[in-house]
Residue frames as qw, qx, qy, qz and C-alpha x, y, z in Angstrom:
[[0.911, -0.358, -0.020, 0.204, 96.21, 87.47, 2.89],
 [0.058, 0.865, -0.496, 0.045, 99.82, 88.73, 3.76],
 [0.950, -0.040, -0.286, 0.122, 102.44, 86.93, 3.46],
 [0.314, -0.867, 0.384, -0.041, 105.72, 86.72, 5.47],
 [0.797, 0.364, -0.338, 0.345, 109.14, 85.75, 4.88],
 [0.748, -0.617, 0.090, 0.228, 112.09, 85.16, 7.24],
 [0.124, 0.889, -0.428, 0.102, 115.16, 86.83, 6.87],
 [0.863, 0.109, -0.409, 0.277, 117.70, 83.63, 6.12],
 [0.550, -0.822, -0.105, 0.098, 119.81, 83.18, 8.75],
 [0.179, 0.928, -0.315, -0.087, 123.08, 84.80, 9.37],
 [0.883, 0.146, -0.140, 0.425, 126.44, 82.57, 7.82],
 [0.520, 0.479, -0.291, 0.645, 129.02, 85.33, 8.12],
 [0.028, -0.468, 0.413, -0.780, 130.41, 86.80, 11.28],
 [0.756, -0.397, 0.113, -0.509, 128.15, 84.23, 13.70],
 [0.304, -0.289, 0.860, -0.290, 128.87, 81.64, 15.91],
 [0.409, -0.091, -0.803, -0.425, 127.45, 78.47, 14.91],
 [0.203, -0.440, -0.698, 0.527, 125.71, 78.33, 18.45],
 [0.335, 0.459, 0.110, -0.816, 123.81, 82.12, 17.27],
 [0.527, 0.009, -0.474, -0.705, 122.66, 80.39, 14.12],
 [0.464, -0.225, -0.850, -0.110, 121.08, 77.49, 16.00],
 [0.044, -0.464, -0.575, 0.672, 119.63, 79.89, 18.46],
 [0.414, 0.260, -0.128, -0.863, 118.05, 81.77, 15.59],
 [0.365, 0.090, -0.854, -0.361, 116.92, 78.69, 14.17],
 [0.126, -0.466, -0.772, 0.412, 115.33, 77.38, 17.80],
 [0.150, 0.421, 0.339, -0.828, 113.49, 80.59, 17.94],
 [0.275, 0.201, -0.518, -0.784, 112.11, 80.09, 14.64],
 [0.412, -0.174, -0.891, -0.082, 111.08, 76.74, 15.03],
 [0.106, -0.249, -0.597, 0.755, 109.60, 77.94, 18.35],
 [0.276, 0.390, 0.044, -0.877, 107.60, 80.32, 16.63],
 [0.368, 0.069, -0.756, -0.537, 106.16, 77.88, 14.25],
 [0.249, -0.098, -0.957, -0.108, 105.11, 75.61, 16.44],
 [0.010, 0.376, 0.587, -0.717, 103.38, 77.94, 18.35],
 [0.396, 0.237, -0.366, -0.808, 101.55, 79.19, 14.99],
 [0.329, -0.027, -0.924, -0.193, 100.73, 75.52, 14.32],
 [0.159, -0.257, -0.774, 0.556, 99.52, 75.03, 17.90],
 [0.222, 0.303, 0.168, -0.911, 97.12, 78.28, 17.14],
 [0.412, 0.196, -0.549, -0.700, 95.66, 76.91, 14.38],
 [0.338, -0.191, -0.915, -0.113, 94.72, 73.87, 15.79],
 [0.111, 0.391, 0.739, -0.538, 93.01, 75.56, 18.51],
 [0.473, 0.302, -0.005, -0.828, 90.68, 77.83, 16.19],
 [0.226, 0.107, -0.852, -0.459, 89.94, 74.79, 14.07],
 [0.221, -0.333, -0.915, 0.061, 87.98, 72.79, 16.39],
 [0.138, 0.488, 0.437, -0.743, 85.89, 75.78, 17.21],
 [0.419, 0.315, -0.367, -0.768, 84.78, 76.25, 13.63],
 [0.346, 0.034, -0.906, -0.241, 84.20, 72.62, 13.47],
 [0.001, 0.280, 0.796, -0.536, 81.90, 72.65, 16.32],
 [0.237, 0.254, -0.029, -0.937, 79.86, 75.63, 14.59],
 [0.505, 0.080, -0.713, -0.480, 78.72, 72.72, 12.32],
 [0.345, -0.087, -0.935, 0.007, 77.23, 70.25, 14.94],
 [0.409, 0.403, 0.406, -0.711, 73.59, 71.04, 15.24],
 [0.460, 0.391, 0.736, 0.306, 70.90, 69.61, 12.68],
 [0.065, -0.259, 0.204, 0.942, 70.22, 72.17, 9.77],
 [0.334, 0.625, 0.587, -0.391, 66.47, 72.67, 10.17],
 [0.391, 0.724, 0.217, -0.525, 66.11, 75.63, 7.38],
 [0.113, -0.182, 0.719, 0.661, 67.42, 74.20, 4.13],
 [0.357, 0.085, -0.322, -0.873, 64.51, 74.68, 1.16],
 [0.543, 0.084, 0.748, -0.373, 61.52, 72.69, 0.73],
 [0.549, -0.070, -0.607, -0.570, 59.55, 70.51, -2.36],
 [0.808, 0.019, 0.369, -0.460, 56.83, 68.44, -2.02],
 [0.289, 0.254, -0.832, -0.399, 56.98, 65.22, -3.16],
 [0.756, -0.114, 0.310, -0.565, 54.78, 61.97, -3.81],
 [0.120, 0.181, -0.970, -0.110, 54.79, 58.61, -4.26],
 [0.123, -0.442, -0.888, 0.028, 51.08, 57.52, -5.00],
 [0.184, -0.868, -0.286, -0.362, 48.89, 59.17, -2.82],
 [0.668, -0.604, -0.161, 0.404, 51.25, 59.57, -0.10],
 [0.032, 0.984, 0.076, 0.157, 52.60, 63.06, 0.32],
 [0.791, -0.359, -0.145, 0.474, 56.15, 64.03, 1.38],
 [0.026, 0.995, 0.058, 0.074, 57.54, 67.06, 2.30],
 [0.929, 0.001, 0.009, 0.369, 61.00, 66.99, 1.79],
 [0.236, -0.834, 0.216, 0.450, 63.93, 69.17, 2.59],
 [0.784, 0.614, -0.053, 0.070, 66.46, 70.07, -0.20],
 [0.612, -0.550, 0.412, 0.392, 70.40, 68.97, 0.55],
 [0.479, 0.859, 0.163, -0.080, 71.67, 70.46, -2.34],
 [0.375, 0.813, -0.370, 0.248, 75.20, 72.11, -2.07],
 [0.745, 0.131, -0.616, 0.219, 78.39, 69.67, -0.89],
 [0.070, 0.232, -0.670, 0.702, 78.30, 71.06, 2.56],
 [0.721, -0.046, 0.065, -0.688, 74.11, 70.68, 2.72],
 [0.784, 0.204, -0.582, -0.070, 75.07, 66.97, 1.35],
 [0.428, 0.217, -0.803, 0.353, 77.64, 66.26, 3.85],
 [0.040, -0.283, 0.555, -0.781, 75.39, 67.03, 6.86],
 [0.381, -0.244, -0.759, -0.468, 72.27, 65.81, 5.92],
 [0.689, -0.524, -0.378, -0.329, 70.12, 64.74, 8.50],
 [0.627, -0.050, -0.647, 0.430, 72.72, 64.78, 11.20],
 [0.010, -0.100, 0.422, -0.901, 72.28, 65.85, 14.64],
 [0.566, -0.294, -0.256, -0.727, 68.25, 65.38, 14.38],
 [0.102, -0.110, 0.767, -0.624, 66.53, 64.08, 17.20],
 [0.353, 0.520, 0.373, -0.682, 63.39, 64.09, 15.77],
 [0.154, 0.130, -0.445, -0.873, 61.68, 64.24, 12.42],
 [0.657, 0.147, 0.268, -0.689, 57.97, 63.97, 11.43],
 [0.645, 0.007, 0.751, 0.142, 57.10, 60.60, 9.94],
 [0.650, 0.644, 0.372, 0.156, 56.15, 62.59, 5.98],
 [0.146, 0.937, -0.313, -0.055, 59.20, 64.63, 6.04],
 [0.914, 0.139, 0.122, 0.361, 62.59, 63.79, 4.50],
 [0.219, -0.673, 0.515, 0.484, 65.90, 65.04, 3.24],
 [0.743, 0.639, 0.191, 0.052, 65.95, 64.87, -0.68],
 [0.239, -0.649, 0.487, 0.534, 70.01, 65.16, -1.52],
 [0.460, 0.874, -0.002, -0.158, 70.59, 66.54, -4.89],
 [0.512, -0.411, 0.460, 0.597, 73.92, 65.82, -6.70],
 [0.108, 0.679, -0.264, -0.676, 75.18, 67.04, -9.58],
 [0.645, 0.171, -0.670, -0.325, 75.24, 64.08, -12.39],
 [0.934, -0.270, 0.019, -0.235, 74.29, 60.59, -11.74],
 [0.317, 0.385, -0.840, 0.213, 77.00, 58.07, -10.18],
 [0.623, -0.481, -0.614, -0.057, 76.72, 55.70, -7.51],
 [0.471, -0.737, 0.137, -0.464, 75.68, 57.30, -4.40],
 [0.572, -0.283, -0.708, 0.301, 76.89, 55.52, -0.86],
 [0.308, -0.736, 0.059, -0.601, 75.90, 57.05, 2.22],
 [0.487, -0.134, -0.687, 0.523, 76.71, 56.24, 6.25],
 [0.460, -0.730, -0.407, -0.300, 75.13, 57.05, 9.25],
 [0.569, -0.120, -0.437, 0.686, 77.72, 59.21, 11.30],
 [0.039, 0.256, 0.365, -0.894, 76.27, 61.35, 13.94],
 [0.578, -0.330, -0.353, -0.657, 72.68, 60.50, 12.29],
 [0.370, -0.237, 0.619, -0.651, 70.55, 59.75, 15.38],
 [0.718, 0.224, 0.180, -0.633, 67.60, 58.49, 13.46],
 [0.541, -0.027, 0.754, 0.372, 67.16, 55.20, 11.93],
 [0.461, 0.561, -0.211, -0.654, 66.58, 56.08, 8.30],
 [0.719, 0.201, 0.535, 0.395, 65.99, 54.28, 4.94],
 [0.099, -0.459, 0.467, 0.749, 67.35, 55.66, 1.40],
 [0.710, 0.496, 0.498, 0.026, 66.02, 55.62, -1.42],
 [0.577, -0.172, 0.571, 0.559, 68.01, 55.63, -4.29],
 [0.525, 0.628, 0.470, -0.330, 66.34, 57.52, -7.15],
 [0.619, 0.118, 0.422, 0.652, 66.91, 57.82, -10.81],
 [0.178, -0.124, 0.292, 0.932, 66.28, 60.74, -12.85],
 [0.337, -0.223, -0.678, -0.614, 62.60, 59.99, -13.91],
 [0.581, -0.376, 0.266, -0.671, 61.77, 59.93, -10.19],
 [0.892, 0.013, -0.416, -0.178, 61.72, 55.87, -10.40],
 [0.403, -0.735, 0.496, -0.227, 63.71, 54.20, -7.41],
 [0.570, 0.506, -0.638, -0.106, 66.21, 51.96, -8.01],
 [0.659, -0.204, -0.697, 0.193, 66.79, 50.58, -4.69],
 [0.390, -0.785, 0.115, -0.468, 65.90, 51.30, -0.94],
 [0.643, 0.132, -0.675, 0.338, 68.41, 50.75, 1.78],
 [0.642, -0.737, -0.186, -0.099, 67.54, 50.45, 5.47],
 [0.395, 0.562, -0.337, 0.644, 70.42, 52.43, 7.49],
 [0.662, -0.518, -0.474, 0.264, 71.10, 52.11, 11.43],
 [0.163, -0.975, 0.050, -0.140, 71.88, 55.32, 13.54],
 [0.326, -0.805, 0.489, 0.083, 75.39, 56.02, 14.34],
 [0.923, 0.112, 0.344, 0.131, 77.12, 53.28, 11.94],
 [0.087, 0.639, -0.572, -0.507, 80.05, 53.98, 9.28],
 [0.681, 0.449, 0.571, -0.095, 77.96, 51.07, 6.91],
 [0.102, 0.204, -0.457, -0.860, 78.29, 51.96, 3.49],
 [0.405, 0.290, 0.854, -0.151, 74.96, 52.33, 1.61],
 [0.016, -0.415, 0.450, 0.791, 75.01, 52.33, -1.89],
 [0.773, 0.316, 0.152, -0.529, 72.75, 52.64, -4.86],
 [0.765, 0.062, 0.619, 0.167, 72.98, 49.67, -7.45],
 [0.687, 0.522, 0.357, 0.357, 72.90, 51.98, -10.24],
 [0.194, 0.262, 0.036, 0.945, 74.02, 55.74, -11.18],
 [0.092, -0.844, -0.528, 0.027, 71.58, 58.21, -9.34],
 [0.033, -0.402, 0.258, -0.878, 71.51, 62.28, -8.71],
 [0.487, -0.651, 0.223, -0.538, 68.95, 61.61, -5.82],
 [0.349, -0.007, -0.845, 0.405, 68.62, 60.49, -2.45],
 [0.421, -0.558, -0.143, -0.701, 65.50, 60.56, -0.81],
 [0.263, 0.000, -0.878, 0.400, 66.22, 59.67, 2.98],
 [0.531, -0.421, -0.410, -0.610, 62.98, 58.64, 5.34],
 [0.598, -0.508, 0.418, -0.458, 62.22, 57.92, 8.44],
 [0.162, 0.209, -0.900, -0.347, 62.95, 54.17, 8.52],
 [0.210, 0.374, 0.891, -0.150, 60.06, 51.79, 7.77],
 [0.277, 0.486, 0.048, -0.827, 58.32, 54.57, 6.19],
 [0.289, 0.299, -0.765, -0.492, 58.83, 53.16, 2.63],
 [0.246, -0.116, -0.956, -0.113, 57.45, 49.61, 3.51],
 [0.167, 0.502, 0.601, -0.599, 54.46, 50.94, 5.89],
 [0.401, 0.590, 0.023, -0.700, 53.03, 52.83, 2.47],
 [0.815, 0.351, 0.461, 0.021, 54.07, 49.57, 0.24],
 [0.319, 0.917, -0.216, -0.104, 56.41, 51.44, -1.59],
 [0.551, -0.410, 0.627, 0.368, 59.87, 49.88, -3.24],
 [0.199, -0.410, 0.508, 0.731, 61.91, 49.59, -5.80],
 [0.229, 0.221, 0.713, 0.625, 60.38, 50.71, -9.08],
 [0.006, 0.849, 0.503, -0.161, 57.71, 52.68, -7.75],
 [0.343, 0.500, -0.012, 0.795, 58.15, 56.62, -9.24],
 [0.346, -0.643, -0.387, 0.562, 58.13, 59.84, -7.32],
 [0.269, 0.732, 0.301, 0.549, 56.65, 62.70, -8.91],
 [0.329, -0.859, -0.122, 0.373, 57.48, 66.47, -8.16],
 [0.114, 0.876, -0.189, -0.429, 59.54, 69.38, -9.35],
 [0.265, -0.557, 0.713, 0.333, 63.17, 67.40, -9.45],
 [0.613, 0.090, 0.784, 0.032, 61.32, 64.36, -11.98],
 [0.604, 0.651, 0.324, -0.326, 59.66, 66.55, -14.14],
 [0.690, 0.011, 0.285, 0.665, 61.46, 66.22, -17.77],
 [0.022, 0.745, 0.001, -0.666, 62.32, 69.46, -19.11]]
């Protein structure tokens, strides 16, 4: 990155009318920098709004019931999650991955789908499951510390009898 500096303006031998024409032209020239910036912004920001189909897979289960879950991993995978989808098969999910446990919360901007959450601890056990409406700014948070989130289709959870305390085995559970 280069930087640039402005050559202060001139005190000696100017009219106080030439330093406040150098001064307009400066300002001038800012805002028109400013103005640039905002337009390139919202084009990068747009780059982002489309669901992000190819993020890894695990398997997981719960019982006998199978789930193929995506992996939202890194803080930009996190922040997007499931948005934009339109769609999603009724055994596939979005498993988000955080770095230590805290409490999670989560909202439903620019998610189409209704979804529930499940909350999960470290051992794969689920602390609590929260049913989440499409488009909403809700907050929905776990009750205790978690690193996951395992988001489903909604009803998914209660159609297979599944809730809090049930585990979920698979890679992320196993203890090391």
């Amino acid at each position: 990155m280069t930087a640039f500096r402005a050559a202060p303006p001139p005190t000696t031998g100017t009219t106080r009318l030439e330093r406040l024409d150098c001064l307009a032209r400066r300002a001038t020239c800012a805002l028109g920098l400013a103005m640039l910036a905002g337009l390139t912004l919202p084009a990068v920001a747009t780059a982002q709004e489309g669901p992000q189909l190819n993020l890894q897979r695990i398997e997981l289960t719960a019982g006998m019931h199978r789930i193929d879950a995506q992996v939202a991993q890194a803080p930009q995978e996190r922040q997007t999650g499931l948005m934009f989808r339109k769609e999603m098969p009724q055994h596939e999910g979005m498993l988000f991955v955080f770095e230590q446990a805290s409490q999670q919360c989560f909202w439903m901007k620019n998610t189409l789908l209704p979804l529930t959450a499940a909350f999960v601890a470290d051992d794969g056990t689920i602390v609590n499951l929260e049913d989440m409406k499409p488009q909403t700014l809700d907050s929905h948070c776990s009750t205790k510390p978690v690193r996951y989130v395992l988001e489903m289709n909604q009803g998914w959870f209660a159609k297979k009898g599944i809730k809090a305390g049930t585990k979920l085995a698979g890679a992320p559970f196993i203890r090391k």
